[in-house]
C-alpha positions, 0 to 999 in steps of 0.5 A: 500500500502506498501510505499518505506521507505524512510529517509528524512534528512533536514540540516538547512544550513546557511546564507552565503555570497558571493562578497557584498550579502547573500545566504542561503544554504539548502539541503534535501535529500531522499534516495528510495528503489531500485528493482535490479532485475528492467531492462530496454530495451528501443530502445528510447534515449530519454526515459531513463525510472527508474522505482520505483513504488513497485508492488502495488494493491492499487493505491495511488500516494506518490508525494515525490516532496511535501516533504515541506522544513521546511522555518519557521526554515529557516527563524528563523535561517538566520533572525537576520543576514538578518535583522542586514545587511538589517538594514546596508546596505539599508532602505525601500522606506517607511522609506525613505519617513517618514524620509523625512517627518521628515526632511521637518516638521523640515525644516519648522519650522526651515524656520518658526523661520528663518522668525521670526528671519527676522524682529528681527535682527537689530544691524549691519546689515546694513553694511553688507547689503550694501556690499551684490550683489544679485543673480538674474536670468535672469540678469537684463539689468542694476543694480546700487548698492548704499551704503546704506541699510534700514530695511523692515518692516512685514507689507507692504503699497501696492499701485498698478496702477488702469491700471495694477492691477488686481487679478492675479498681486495682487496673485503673489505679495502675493506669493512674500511676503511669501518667507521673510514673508511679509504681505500686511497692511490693514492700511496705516502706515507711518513706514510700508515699502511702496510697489508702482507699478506705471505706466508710463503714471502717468508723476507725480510719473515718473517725481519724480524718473526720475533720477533712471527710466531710461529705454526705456518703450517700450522695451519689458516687460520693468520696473524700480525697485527702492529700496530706502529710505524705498520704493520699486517702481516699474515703467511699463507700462504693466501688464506683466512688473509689473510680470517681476518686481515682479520676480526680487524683489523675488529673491531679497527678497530670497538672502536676509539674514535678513530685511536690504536691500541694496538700488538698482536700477534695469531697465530692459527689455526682448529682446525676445518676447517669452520665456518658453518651448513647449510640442512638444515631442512624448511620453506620455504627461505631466500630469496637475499638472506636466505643472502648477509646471513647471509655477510656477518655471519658472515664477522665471525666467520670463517665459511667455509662455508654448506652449502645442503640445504634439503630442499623444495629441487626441484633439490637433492632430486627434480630432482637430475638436471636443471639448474638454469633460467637465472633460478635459476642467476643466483641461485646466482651472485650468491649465490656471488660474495658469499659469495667476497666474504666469505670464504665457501664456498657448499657446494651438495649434493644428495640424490638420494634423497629424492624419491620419484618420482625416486631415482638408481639406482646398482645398475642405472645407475651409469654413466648416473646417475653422468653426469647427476650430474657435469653437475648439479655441472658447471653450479654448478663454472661457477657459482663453486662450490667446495665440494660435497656429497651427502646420504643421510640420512633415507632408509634403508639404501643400497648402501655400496660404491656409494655408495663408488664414487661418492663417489671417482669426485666426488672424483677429478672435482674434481681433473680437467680443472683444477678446483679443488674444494677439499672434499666433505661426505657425511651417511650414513643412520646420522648420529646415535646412539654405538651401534646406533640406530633410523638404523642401526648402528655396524658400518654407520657403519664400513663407511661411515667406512673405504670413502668417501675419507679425503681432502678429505671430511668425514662429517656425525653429530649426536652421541649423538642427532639433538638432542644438543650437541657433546661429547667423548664424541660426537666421540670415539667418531666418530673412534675407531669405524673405522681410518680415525681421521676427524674428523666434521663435527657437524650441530648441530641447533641453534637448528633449529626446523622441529619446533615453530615456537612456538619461535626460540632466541636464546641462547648457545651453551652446548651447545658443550663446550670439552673437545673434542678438535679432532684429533677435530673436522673442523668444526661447521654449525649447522642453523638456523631458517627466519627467517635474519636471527635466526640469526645470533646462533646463526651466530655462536656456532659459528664463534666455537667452532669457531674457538678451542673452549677460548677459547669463552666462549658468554655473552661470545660472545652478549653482543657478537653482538647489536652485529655484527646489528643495532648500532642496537637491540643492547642491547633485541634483547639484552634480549629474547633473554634470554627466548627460548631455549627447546627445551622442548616445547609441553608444557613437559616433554619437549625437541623441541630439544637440551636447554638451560637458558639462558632467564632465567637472569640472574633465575631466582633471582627468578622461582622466589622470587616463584613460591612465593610467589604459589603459597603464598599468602605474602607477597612477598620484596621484593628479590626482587620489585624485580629482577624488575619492573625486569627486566620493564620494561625487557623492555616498553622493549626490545620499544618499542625494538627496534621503533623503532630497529632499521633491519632491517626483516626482523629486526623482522618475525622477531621482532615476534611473539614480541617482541609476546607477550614485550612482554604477557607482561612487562605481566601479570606486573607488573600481575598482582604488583600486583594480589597485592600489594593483594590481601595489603595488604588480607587483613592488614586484618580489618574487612569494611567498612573503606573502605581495605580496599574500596578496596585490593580493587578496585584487586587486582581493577583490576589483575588483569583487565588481569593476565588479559587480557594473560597470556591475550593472551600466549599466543594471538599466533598465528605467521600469518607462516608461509609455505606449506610451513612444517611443520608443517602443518595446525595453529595455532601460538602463539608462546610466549618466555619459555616455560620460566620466565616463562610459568609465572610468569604462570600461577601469578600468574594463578591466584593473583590468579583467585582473588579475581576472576571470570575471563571463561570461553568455553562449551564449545559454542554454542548452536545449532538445533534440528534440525542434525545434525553425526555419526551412528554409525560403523560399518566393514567393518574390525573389527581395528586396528593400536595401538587405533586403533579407530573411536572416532577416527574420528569423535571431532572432532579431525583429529590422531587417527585409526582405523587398520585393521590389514590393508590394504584390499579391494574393498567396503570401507567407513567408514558414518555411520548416521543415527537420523533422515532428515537432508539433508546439506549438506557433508561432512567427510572427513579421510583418512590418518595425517596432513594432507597424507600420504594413503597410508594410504587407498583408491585409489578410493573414492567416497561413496554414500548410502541413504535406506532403508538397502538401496539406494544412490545415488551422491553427486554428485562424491563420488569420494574417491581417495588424494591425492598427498603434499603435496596436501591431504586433510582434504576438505570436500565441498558437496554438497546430498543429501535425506532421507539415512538412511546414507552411506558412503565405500567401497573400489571396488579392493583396496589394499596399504596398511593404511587409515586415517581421521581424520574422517568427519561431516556438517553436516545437518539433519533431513529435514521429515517427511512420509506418503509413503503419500499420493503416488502421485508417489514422487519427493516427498522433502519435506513442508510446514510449515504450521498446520493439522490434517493438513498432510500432506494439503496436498501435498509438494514433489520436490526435483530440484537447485536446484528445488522442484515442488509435488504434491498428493497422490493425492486432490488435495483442496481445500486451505482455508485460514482467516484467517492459515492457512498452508501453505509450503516450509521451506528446510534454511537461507537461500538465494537465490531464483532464479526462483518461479512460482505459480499458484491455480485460484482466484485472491484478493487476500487469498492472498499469497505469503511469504517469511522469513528467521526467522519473525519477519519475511515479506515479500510476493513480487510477481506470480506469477513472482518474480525473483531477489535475495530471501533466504530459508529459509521460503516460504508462502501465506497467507489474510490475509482475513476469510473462508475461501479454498478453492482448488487450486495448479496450479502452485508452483516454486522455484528457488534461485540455487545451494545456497550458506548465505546465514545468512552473508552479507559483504561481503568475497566476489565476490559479496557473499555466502558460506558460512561455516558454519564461524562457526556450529558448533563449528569452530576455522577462523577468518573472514579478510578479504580487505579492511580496510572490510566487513562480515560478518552472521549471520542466524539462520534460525528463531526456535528458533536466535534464542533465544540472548540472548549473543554471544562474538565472539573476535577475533584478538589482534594485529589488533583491529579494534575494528569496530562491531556491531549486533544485530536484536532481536525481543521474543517479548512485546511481538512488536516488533522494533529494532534495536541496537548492542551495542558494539565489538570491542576486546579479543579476547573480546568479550561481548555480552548482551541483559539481558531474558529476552524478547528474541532475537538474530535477527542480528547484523552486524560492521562494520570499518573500515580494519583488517580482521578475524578472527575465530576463534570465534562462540559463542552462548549462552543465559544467563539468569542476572541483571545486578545494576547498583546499584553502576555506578548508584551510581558513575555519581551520584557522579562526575557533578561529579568534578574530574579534575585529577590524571588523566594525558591517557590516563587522563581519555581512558580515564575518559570512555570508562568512563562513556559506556559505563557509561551506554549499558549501563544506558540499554539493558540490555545488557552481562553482569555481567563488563562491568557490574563491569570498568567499575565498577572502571575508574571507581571507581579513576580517580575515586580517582586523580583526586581 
C-alpha cells in the first residue's frame, strides 16, 4: 500500500503555570495528503463525510490516532520543576505519617526523661507547689487548698478496702500511676508515699480524718480525697466512688509539674445518676475499638455509662430475638471488660420494634416473646453486662400496660437467680415535646411515667423538642407531669449529626443550663456523631455537667478537653474547633441541630466589622482587620499542625476534611482582604494611567483569583469518607466549618473583590449532538395528586422531587414518555418512590413496554420494574438497546394499596435514521442508510435483530451505482465494537472498499470480506474510490457488534479496557472514579456535528488533583488536516481548555494520570467563539526575557518559570481562553515586580 506521507512534528512544550498550579503544554501535529479532485454530495447534515483513504488494493488500516506522544521526554523535561514545587508546596500522606512517627518516638522519650526528671527535682519546689490550683474536670463539689506541699515518692504503699477492691479498681489505679510514673511497692516502706482507699463503714480510719471527710456518703458516687502529710486517702463507700476518686487524683497527678504536691482536700459527689453518651444515631455504627477509646477518655471525666442503640444495629433492632454469633459476642466482651476497666457501664438495649419484618408481639405472645427476650439479655448478663435497656421510640403508639408488664417482669429478672443488674433505661414513643406533640401526648407520657417501675429505671425525653438543650423548664415539667415525681434521663441530641453530615460540632457545651434542678435530673447521654474519636470533646462536656451542673463552666470545660484527646496537637485541634460548631442548616437559616451560637465567637466582633465593610464598599477598620488575619493564620498553622503532630491517626482522618476546607477557607479570606485592600489603595488614586495605580490593580486582581479559587475550593471538599449506610443517602455532601460566620465572610469578600475581576463561570449545559434525545412528554393514567405533586416532577431532572398520585394504584396503570420523533433508546432512567432507597410508594409489578406506532406494544427486554425492598436501591438505570421507539411506558400489571409515586422517568436516545418503509416488502427493516446520493432510500435498509445488522434491498432490488467517492453505509446510534462483518458484491472491484469511522473525519479500510473483531466504530460504508462508475448488487452485508456497550468512552481503568460512561457526556452530576492511580480515560466524539465544540471544562475533584496530562485530536474543517495536541494539565479543579481558531474541532480528547488517580465530576463542552486578545502576555513575555530574579523566594522563581513556559506554549499554539491568557499575565507581571 502506498501510505499518505505524512510529517509528524512533536514540540516538547513546557511546564507552565497558571493562578497557584502547573500545566504542561504539548502539541503534535500531522499534516495528510489531500485528493482535490475528492467531492462530496451528501443530502445528510449530519454526515459531513472527508474522505482520505488513497485508492488502495491492499487493505491495511494506518490508525494515525496511535501516533504515541513521546511522555518519557515529557516527563524528563517538566520533572525537576514538578518535583522542586511538589517538594514546596505539599508532602505525601506517607511522609506525613513517618514524620509523625518521628515526632511521637521523640515525644516519648522526651515524656520518658520528663518522668525521670519527676522524682529528681527537689530544691524549691515546694513553694511553688503550694501556690499551684489544679485543673480538674468535672469540678469537684468542694476543694480546700492548704499551704503546704510534700514530695511523692516512685514507689507507692497501696492499701485498698477488702469491700471495694477488686481487679478492675486495682487496673485503673495502675493506669493512674503511669501518667507521673508511679509504681505500686511490693514492700511496705515507711518513706514510700502511702496510697489508702478506705471505706466508710471502717468508723476507725473515718473517725481519724473526720475533720477533712466531710461529705454526705450517700450522695451519689460520693468520696473524700485527702492529700496530706505524705498520704493520699481516699474515703467511699462504693466501688464506683473509689473510680470517681481515682479520676480526680489523675488529673491531679497530670497538672502536676514535678513530685511536690500541694496538700488538698477534695469531697465530692455526682448529682446525676447517669452520665456518658448513647449510640442512638442512624448511620453506620461505631466500630469496637472506636466505643472502648471513647471509655477510656471519658472515664477522665467520670463517665459511667455508654448506652449502645445504634439503630442499623441487626441484633439490637430486627434480630432482637436471636443471639448474638460467637465472633460478635467476643466483641461485646472485650468491649465490656474495658469499659469495667474504666469505670464504665456498657448499657446494651434493644428495640424490638423497629424492624419491620420482625416486631415482638406482646398482645398475642407475651409469654413466648417475653422468653426469647430474657435469653437475648441472658447471653450479654454472661457477657459482663450490667446495665440494660429497651427502646420504643420512633415507632408509634404501643400497648402501655404491656409494655408495663414487661418492663417489671426485666426488672424483677435482674434481681433473680443472683444477678446483679444494677439499672434499666426505657425511651417511650412520646420522648420529646412539654405538651401534646406530633410523638404523642402528655396524658400518654403519664400513663407511661406512673405504670413502668419507679425503681432502678430511668425514662429517656429530649426536652421541649427532639433538638432542644437541657433546661429547667424541660426537666421540670418531666418530673412534675405524673405522681410518680421521676427524674428523666435527657437524650441530648447533641453534637448528633446523622441529619446533615456537612456538619461535626466541636464546641462547648453551652446548651447545658446550670439552673437545673438535679432532684429533677436522673442523668444526661449525649447522642453523638458517627466519627467517635471527635466526640469526645462533646463526651466530655456532659459528664463534666452532669457531674457538678452549677460548677459547669462549658468554655473552661472545652478549653482543657482538647489536652485529655489528643495532648500532642491540643492547642491547633483547639484552634480549629473554634470554627466548627455549627447546627445551622445547609441553608444557613433554619437549625437541623439544637440551636447554638458558639462558632467564632472569640472574633465575631471582627468578622461582622470587616463584613460591612467589604459589603459597603468602605474602607477597612484596621484593628479590626489585624485580629482577624492573625486569627486566620494561625487557623492555616493549626490545620499544618494538627496534621503533623497529632499521633491519632483516626482523629486526623475525622477531621482532615473539614480541617482541609477550614485550612482554604482561612487562605481566601486573607488573600481575598488583600486583594480589597489594593483594590481601595488604588480607587483613592484618580489618574487612569498612573503606573502605581496599574500596578496596585493587578496585584487586587493577583490576589483575588487565588481569593476565588480557594473560597470556591472551600466549599466543594466533598465528605467521600462516608461509609455505606451513612444517611443520608443518595446525595453529595460538602463539608462546610466555619459555616455560620466565616463562610459568609468569604462570600461577601468574594463578591466584593468579583467585582473588579472576571470570575471563571461553568455553562449551564454542554454542548452536545445533534440528534440525542434525553425526555419526551409525560403523560399518566393518574390525573389527581396528593400536595401538587403533579407530573411536572416527574420528569423535571432532579431525583429529590417527585409526582405523587393521590389514590393508590390499579391494574393498567401507567407513567408514558411520548416521543415527537422515532428515537432508539439506549438506557433508561427510572427513579421510583418518595425517596432513594424507600420504594413503597410504587407498583408491585410493573414492567416497561414500548410502541413504535403508538397502538401496539412490545415488551422491553428485562424491563420488569417491581417495588424494591427498603434499603435496596431504586433510582434504576436500565441498558437496554430498543429501535425506532415512538412511546414507552412503565405500567401497573396488579392493583396496589399504596398511593404511587415517581421521581424520574427519561431516556438517553437518539433519533431513529429515517427511512420509506413503503419500499420493503421485508417489514422487519427498522433502519435506513446514510449515504450521498439522490434517493438513498432506494439503496436498501438494514433489520436490526440484537447485536446484528442484515442488509435488504428493497422490493425492486435495483442496481445500486455508485460514482467516484459515492457512498452508501450503516450509521451506528454511537461507537461500538465490531464483532464479526461479512460482505459480499455480485460484482466484485478493487476500487469498492469497505469503511469504517469513528467521526467522519477519519475511515479506515476493513480487510477481506469477513472482518474480525477489535475495530471501533459508529459509521460503516462502501465506497467507489475509482475513476469510473461501479454498478453492482450486495448479496450479502452483516454486522455484528461485540455487545451494545458506548465505546465514545473508552479507559483504561475497566476489565476490559473499555466502558460506558455516558454519564461524562450529558448533563449528569455522577462523577468518573478510578479504580487505579496510572490510566487513562478518552472521549471520542462520534460525528463531526458533536466535534464542533472548540472548549473543554474538565472539573476535577478538589482534594485529589491529579494534575494528569491531556491531549486533544484536532481536525481543521479548512485546511481538512488533522494533529494532534496537548492542551495542558489538570491542576486546579476547573480546568479550561480552548482551541483559539474558529476552524478547528475537538474530535477527542484523552486524560492521562499518573500515580494519583482521578475524578472527575463534570465534562462540559462548549462552543465559544468569542476572541483571545494576547498583546499584553506578548508584551510581558519581551520584557522579562533578561529579568534578574534575585529577590524571588525558591517557590516563587519555581512558580515564575512555570508562568512563562506556559505563557509561551499558549501563544506558540493558540490555545488557552482569555481567563488563562490574563491569570498568567498577572502571575508574571507581579513576580517580575517582586523580583526586581
Amino acid at each position: 500500500m502506498k501510505k499518505n506521507k505524512k510529517s509528524i512534528i512533536l514540540t516538547i512544550g513546557s511546564i507552565i503555570f497558571a493562578g497557584a498550579f502547573p500545566l504542561i503544554a504539548l502539541s503534535c501535529g500531522t499534516t495528510a495528503s489531500k485528493d482535490n479532485n475528492a467531492g462530496n454530495k451528501d443530502n445528510n447534515a449530519n454526515n459531513d463525510v472527508d474522505n482520505k483513504d488513497n485508492n488502495s488494493n491492499t487493505n491495511v488500516e494506518t490508525d494515525i490516532r496511535k501516533t504515541p506522544f513521546d511522555f518519557a521526554s515529557l516527563e524528563k523535561s517538566m520533572s525537576e520543576k514538578l518535583t522542586a514545587l511538589k517538594m514546596l508546596d505539599e508532602k505525601n500522606e506517607k511522609e506525613k505519617a513517618a514524620a509523625r512517627k518521628v515526632l511521637a518516638d521523640k515525644k516519648e522519650a522526651e515524656q520518658k526523661a520528663l518522668l525521670a526528671e519527676f522524682f529528681t527535682q527537689k530544691d524549691g519546689l515546694l513553694e511553688e507547689a503550694m501556690k499551684r490550683e489544679y485543673t480538674i474536670n468535672p469540678k469537684p463539689q468542694a476543694i480546700k487548698y492548704e499551704d503546704k506541699a510534700f514530695y511523692l515518692t516512685k514507689n507507692v504503699d497501696v492499701t485498698i478496702s477488702e469491700k471495694i477492691k477488686d481487679k478492675y479498681l486495682e487496673n485503673y489505679l495502675g493506669e493512674t500511676f503511669k501518667t507521673r510514673g508511679l509504681v505500686k511497692s511490693t514492700t511496705a516502706n515507711e518513706k514510700n508515699t502511702k496510697l489508702i482507699i478506705v471505706d466508710t463503714e471502717n468508723k476507725t480510719e473515718l473517725e481519724k480524718y473526720k475533720a477533712d471527710a466531710t461529705v454526705d456518703f450517700t450522695k451519689i458516687d460520693a468520696y473524700s480525697l485527702i492529700i496530706k502529710e505524705g498520704k493520699i486517702v481516699l474515703f467511699t463507700k462504693t466501688k464506683e466512688g473509689a473510680f470517681a476518686g481515682l479520676s480526680t487524683l489523675q488529673w491531679i497527678l497530670e497538672d502536676s509539674k514535678n513530685a511536690a504536691v500541694r496538700q488538698v482536700v477534695i469531697n465530692d459527689y455526682a448529682d446525676t445518676k447517669i452520665r456518658g453518651f448513647i449510640e442512638g444515631f442512624y448511620g453506620v455504627p461505631w466500630t469496637w475499638e472506636g466505643r472502648q477509646s471513647l471509655m477510656k477518655m471519658s472515664s477522665k471525666y467520670k463517665t459511667n455509662s455508654y448506652i449502645f442503640a445504634p439503630k442499623d444495629d441487626p441484633y439490637h433492632a430486627g434480630k432482637w430475638d436471636e443471639k448474638y454469633p460467637e465472633d460478635q459476642l467476643n466483641d461485646i466482651k472485650q468491649t465490656v471488660e474495658v469499659g469495667h476497666n474504666n469505670g464504665v457501664e456498657f448499657t446494651w438495649t434493644m428495640h424490638p420494634w423497629i424492624g419491620k419484618d420482625n416486631v415482638i408481639d406482646l398482645r398475642n405472645k407475651f409469654d413466648e416473646e417475653m422468653v426469647k427476650v430474657k435469653a437475648k439479655y441472658q447471653q450479654l448478663y454472661d457477657a459482663g453486662i450490667r446495665q440494660f435497656g429497651v427502646q420504643a421510640d420512633d415507632v408509634g403508639n404501643q400497648p402501655v400496660e404491656l409494655i408495663a408488664k414487661m418492663m417489671h417482669q426485666l426488672v424483677k429478672w435482674g434481681k433473680e437467680d443472683g444477678r446483679k443488674v444494677k439499672l434499666w433505661t426505657f425511651c417511650q414513643p412520646k420522648y420529646e415535646g412539654t405538651g401534646n406533640t406530633w410523638s404523642g401526648s402528655a396524658e400518654s407520657l403519664k400513663e407511661y411515667q406512673e405504670k413502668l417501675p419507679t425503681e432502678d429505671l430511668y425514662m429517656c425525653f429530649t426536652g421541649t423538642s427532639v433538638l432542644a438543650p437541657v433546661t429547667k423548664h424541660s426537666t421540670d415539667w418531666f418530673k412534675n407531669n405524673s405522681s410518680a415525681k421521676r427524674q428523666v434521663m435527657f437524650w441530648l441530641n447533641w453534637p448528633v449529626n446523622d441529619p446533615d453530615y456537612t456538619a461535626i460540632n466541636l464546641g462547648p457545651g453551652t446548651m447545658l443550663e446550670g439552673d437545673v434542678d438535679p432532684s429533677s435530673l436522673g442523668g444526661v447521654v449525649t447522642n453523638p456523631m458517627q466519627e467517635f474519636e471527635i466526640t469526645k470533646v462533646a463526651v466530655s462536656a456532659i459528664s463534666a455537667y452532669t457531674w457538678n451542673i452549677k460548677g459547669f463552666d462549658a468554655w473552661k470545660v472545652w478549653e482543657n478537653s482538647f489536652k485529655k484527646i489528643e495532648p500532642n496537637a491540643a492547642e491547633a485541634f483547639k484552634q480549629l474547633s473554634r470554627h466548627i460548631t455549627s447546627t445551622k442548616h445547609p441553608d444557613g437559616k433554619s437549625y437541623w441541630g439544637v440551636n447554638i451560637n458558639d462558632e467564632s465567637k472569640h472574633i465575631r466582633t471582627e468578622i461582622e466589622t470587616i463584613k460591612n465593610n467589604v459589603s459597603s464598599s468602605t474602607n477597612l477598620d484596621q484593628t479590626a482587620l489585624k485580629k482577624l488575619l492573625d486569627d486566620m493564620k494561625k487557623t492555616q498553622d493549626a490545620y499544618e499542625e494538627f496534621m503533623n503532630s497529632s499521633q491519632n491517626e483516626r482523629l486526623i482522618s475525622e477531621l482532615k476534611l473539614f480541617g482541609k476546607s477550614l485550612n482554604y477557607l482561612a487562605k481566601s479570606i486573607e488573600l481575598g482582604l488583600e486583594a480589597y485592600k489594593s483594590y481601595k489603595k488604588a480607587e483613592a488614586v484618580s489618574d487612569p494611567n498612573n503606573e502605581l495605580k496599574i500596578l496596585t490593580n493587578l496585584q487586587a486582581q493577583y490576589y483575588a483569583t487565588q481569593a476565588i479559587e480557594l473560597f470556591d475550593l472551600s466549599q466543594h471538599i466533598e465528605r467521600f469518607d462516608l461509609l455505606p449506610g451513612s444517611k443520608p443517602v443518595g446525595q453529595r455532601k460538602y463539608v462546610k466549618p466555619g459555616r455560620d460566620y466565616l463562610i459568609p465572610l468569604g462570600q461577601a469578600i468574594k463578591d466584593a473583590v468579583s467585582k473588579f475581576l472576571t470570575a471563571t463561570k461553568l455553562p449551564d449545559k454542554s454542548f452536545v449532538e445533534e440528534g440525542i434525545i434525553t425526555g419526551g412528554t409525560l403523560t399518566s393514567s393518574f390525573d389527581s395528586f396528593h400536595e401538587n405533586k403533579n407530573l411536572t416532577f416527574g420528569n423535571d431532572g432532579n431525583p429529590k422531587s417527585s409526582t405523587w398520585a393521590n389514590r393508590s394504584g390499579k391494574a393498567e396503570d401507567f407513567y408514558q414518555l411520548t416521543f415527537e420523533q422515532p428515537i432508539n433508546i439506549f438506557k433508561v432512567n427510572l427513579f421510583t418512590g418518595n425517596a432513594i432507597n424507600e420504594d413503597g410508594d410504587w407498583f408491585t409489578d410493573a414492567k416497561l413496554v414500548y410502541s413504535s406506532d403508538g397502538k401496539t406494544w412490545q415488551d422491553v427486554p428485562n424491563g420488569q420494574v417491581n417495588r424494591l425492598e427498603k434499603g435496596k436501591d431504586n433510582n434504576r438505570i436500565l441498558n437496554i438497546n430498543i429501535n425506532n421507539v415512538k412511546a414507552l411506558k412503565a405500567v401497573a400489571l396488579k392493583n396496589d394499596n399504596n398511593w404511587i409515586a415517581l421521581r424520574e422517568f427519561s431516556v438517553y436516545g437518539m433519533l431513529a435514521t429515517k427511512f420509506d418503509n413503503s419500499l420493503f416488502a421485508n417489514k422487519e427493516v427498522n433502519q435506513g442508510v446514510i449515504s450521498n446520493i439522490e434517493n438513498k432510500d432506494k439503496v436498501g435498509g438494514f433489520i436490526k435483530k440484537g447485536n446484528v445488522f442484515t442488509y435488504t434491498p428493497t422490493k425492486a432490488n435495483e442496481d445500486i451505482t455508485l460514482n467516484k467517492n459515492d457512498y452508501f453505509g450503516l450509521k451506528l446510534d454511537y461507537i461500538s465494537k465490531i464483532k464479526g462483518l461479512t460482505y459480499k458484491f455480485n460484482t466484485p472491484s478493487k476500487d469498492l472498499k469497505v469503511q469504517y469511522s469513528h467521526d467522519q473525519a477519519v475511515w479506515f479500510n476493513l480487510p477481506g470480506s469477513t472482518a474480525t473483531s477489535d475495530k471501533f466504530a459508529r459509521y460503516v460504508r462502501v465506497i467507489n474510490q475509482g475513476e469510473t462508475p461501479l454498478k453492482f448488487k450486495v448479496e450479502k452485508f452483516e454486522l455484528e457488534l461485540v455487545d451494545q456497550n458506548n465505546y465514545s468512552i473508552t479507559s483504561s481503568d475497566n476489565k476490559n479496557d473499555e466502558a460506558s460512561f455516558s454519564k461524562l457526556t450529558v448533563n449528569a452530576p455522577t462523577p468518573f472514579v478510578s479504580h487505579n492511580k496510572t490510566g487513562w480515560i478518552q472521549y471520542r466524539s462520534s460525528s463531526l456535528k458533536e466535534a464542533e465544540y472548540n472548549k473543554l471544562y474538565l472539573v476535577q475533584e478538589p482534594i485529589q488533583i491529579s494534575n494528569a496530562i491531556v491531549t486533544a485530536e484536532v481536525y481543521n474543517k479548512e485546511t481538512k488536516e488533522y494533529k494532534e495536541v496537548l492542551l495542558g494539565t489538570l491542576n486546579k479543579a476547573i480546568n479550561i481548555f480552548k482551541l483559539q481558531n474558529p476552524n478547528e474541532y475537538l474530535l477527542s480528547w484523552k486524560v492521562t494520570y499518573k500515580d494519583t488517580g482521578l475524578t472527575l465530576l463534570e465534562v462540559i463542552k462548549e462552543k465559544n467563539n468569542d476572541p483571545v486578545k494576547t498583546d499584553k502576555l506578548k508584551a510581558m513575555l519581551e520584557e522579562i526575557k533578561t529579568l534578574n530574579l534575585k529577590n524571588l523566594s525558591e517557590e516563587e522563581k519555581i512558580k515564575f518559570e512555570l508562568a512563562k513556559e506556559r505563557a509561551s506554549q499558549l501563544l506558540k499554539n493558540d490555545i488557552g481562553d482569555q481567563s488563562e491568557i490574563d491569570s498568567v499575565y498577572r502571575e508574571l507581571k507581579i513576580l517580575s515586580i517582586k523580583g526586581k
